[in-house]
C-alpha positions in Angstrom: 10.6 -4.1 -27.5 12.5 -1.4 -29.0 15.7 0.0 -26.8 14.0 3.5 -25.7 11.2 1.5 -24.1 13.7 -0.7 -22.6 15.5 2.1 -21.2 12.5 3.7 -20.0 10.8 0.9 -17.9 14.7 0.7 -16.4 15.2 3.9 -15.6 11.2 3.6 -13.8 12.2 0.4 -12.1 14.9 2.5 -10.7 13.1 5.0 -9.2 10.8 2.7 -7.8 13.2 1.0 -5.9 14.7 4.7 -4.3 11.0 4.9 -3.5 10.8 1.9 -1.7 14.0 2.6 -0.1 13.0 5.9 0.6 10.1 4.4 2.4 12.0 1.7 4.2 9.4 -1.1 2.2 12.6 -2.9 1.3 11.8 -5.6 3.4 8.2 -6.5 2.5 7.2 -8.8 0.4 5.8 -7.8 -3.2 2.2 -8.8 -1.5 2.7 -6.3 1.6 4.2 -3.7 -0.9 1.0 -4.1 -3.2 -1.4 -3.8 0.2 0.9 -0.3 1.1 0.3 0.9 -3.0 -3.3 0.1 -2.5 -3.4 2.5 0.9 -1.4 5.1 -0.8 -3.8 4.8 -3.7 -6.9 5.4 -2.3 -6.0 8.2 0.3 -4.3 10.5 -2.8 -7.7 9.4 -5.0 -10.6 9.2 -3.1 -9.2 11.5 0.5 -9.5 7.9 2.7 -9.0 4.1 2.6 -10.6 1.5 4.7 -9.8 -1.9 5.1 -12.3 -3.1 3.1 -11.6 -0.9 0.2 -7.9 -2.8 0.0 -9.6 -6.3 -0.1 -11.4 -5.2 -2.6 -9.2 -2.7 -4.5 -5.6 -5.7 -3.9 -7.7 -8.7 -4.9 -5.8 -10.4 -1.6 -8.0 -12.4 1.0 -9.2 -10.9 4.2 -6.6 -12.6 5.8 -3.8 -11.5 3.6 -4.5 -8.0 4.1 -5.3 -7.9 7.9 -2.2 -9.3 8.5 -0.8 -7.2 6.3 -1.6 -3.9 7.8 -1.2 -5.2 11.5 2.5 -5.9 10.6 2.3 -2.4 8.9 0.8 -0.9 12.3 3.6 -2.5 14.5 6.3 -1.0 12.1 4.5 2.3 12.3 4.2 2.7 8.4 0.3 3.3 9.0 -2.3 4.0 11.2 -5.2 2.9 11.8 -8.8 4.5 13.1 -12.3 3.5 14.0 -14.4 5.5 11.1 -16.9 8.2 12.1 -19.5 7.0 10.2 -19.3 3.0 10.1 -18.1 1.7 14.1 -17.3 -1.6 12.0 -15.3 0.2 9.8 -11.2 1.0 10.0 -9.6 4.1 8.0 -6.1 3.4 7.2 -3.4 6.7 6.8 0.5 6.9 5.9 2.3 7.2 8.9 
């Protein structure tokens, strides 16, 4: 790995972890932090994110990610809302 690679994946690693500071994820684990990319993801790319979109988009078990967001809820780091179009759907936003 030649030292100006090195240097830049450190200086990215970094930032990230202002970011996650920043965005007081500090204390989730890798999994949680993956579910909150995966919410950030699909709102700046597609203009919304729904629950099942972050199963399907994290790889992570129904389970995983219900869980996930409800912890996410309680910390007010998102919201959640009953889509317009599907009533068995959720839309998930940054808080």
């Amino acid at each position: 790995m030649s030292s100006k690679y090195s240097h830049d994946l450190i200086s990215i690693l970094k930032m990230l972890k202002n970011i996650e500071e920043d965005l007081n994820l500090i204390k989730y684990s890798e999994t949680e932090k993956k579910i909150y990319y995966t919410i950030a993801w699909k709102n700046a790319n597609d203009g919304s994110c729904c629950i099942s979109d972050v199963i399907d988009e994290s790889g992570f078990s129904r389970s995983t990610v219900y869980k996930t967001i409800k912890r996410f809820e309680e910390d007010q780091i998102v919201k959640i809302y009953q889509s317009s179009s599907d009533k068995r759907e959720f839309n998930l936003v940054l808080a």
